[in-house]
Phi, psi and omega in degrees: 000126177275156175283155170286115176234124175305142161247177182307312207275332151307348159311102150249156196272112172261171185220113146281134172237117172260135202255138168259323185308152206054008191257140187267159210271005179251011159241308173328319186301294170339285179323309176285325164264012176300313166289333195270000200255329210044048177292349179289314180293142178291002190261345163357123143212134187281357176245036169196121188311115203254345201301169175248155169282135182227112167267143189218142184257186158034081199255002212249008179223024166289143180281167196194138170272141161100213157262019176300312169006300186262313178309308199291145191243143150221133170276121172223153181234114200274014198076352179269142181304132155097007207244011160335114147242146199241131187220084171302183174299316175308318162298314181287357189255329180281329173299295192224095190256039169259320187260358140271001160300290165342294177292311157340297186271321173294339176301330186263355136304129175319127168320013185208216220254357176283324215278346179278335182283326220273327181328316179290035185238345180249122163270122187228144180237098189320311193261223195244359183268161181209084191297025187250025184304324190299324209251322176064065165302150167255117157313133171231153206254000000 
């Protein structure tokens, strides 16, 4: 028996919709690249993008344990000496609560240029709107 290898064109695409609110963002991160990665299907090949559309809704009320709140750090350097900026999560969910959803889930994805195509496949929504009702996302609980 030969193995099954997807090719790019064959492939077909579903559009998900996940709700974060109350859901903790390091198993909900999980949850999201399983689908953009598509590892759930049985057709998974790993040098051909497999993935599925993932919409996440309410993105600004994903939940967190402990004291990350105060604890989780996020870092960026804008390249000029001396220009370390410092953010916790309690700061980063009220300025841009998209992208800590966001930071998460690339973080949980493979390095290189299929997981930068497949990243661009998730759509996160701070509030309860969505503009992708026309694709007729399936809920996932």
């Amino acid at each position: 028996m030969k193995t099954y290898s997807a090719k790019p064109g064959e492939v077909e695409r579903k559009w998900y919709v996940i709700d974060a609110e109350g859901k903790t963002l390091g198993r909900l991160a999980t949850d999201i690249s399983v689908l953009l990665r598509g590892k759930n299907k049985p057709q998974y090949t790993p040098h051909v993008d497999t993935g599925d559309f993932v919409v996440v809704v309410n993105a600004g009320k994903v939940a967190v344990t402990g004291n990350k709140l105060e604890d989780k750090m996020y870092y960026r350097h804008t390249g000029r000496p001396g220009s370390l900026r410092v953010c916790s999560l309690q700061q980063m969910l009220k300025a841009r609560p998209t992208e800590v959803l966001r930071k998460a889930v690339k973080g949980m994805m493979p390095k290189n240029k299929l997981a930068a195509r497949q990243i661009n496949k998730l759509k996160i929504y701070a509030g309860p709107d969505h503009p992708h009702a026309a694709q007729r996302p399936e809920a996932i609980e």
